[in-house]
C-alpha positions as CSV (number, residue, x, y, z in Angstrom):
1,X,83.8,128.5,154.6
2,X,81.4,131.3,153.5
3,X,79.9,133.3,156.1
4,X,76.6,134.4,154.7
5,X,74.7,137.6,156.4
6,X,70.9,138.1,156.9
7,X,69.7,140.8,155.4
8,X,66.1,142.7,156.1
9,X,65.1,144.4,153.5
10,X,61.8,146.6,153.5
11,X,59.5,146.6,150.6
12,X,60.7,150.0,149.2
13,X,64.4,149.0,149.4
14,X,63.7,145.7,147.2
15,X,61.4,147.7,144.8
16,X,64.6,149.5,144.1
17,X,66.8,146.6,143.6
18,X,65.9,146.5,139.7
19,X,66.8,150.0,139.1
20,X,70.1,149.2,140.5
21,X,70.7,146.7,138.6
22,X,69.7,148.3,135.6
23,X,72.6,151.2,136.6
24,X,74.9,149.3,138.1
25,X,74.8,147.1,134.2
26,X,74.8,150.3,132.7
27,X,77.8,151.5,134.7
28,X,79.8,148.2,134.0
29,X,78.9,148.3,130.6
30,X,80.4,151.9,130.1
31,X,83.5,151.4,131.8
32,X,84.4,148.3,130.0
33,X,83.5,150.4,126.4
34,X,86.1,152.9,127.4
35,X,88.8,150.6,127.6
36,X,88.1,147.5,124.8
37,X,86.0,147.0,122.0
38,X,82.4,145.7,123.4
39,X,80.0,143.6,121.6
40,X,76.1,143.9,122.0
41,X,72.8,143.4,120.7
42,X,70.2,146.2,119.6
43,X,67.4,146.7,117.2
44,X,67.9,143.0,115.8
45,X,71.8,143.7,114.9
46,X,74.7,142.2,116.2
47,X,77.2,145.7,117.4
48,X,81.0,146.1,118.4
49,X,81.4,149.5,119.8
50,X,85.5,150.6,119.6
51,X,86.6,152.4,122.8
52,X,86.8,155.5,119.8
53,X,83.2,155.5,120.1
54,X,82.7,154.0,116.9
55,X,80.2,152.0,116.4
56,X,80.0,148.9,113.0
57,X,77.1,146.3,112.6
58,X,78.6,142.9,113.0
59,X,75.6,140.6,111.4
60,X,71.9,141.1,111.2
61,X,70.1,138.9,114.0
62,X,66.4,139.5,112.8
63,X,66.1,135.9,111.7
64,X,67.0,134.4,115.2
65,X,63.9,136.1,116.6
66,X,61.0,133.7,115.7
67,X,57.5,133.6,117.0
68,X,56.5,131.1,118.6
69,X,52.7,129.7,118.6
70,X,50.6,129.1,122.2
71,X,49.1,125.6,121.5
72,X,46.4,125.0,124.3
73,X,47.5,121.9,124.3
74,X,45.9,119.6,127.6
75,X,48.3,117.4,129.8
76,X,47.1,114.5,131.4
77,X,48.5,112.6,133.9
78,X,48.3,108.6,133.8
79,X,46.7,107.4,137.0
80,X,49.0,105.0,139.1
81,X,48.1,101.3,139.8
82,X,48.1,100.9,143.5
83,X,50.9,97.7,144.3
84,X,49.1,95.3,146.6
């Protein structure tokens, strides 16, 4: 069984909880690169980064990024039959 804790956070504390995620990715991130070959995404191309620092362009993703159209499109909802 999982004992879960209650935590109070103020509002300052959880303002910060995206920039620690952001570093705490970022720290991950350059740990694993140091030790294996790690694949990413930037600037529309497909990366592998070698633990050498190298750095080769694996495919060009441009064409998965589409835009998609807002249709102001109205949804109605059917009205129910009362059951007598």
């Amino acid at each position: 069984m999982t004992a879960f804790t209650i935590m109070k956070m103020s509002t300052q504390e959880e303002s910060l909880l995206p920039k620690l995620a952001v570093e705490a990715f970022r720290n991950a991130f350059e740990e694993a690169s140091e030790s294996s070959s790690v694949v990413y995404a930037k600037g529309h191309q497909l990366l592998k980064q070698h633990p050498t620092g190298e750095t080769e362009v694996i495919k060009d993703i441009s064409g998965a990024y589409t835009a998609i159209e807002a249709s102001r499109t109205l949804l109605k909802r059917k009205k129910k039959q009362a059951v007598v």
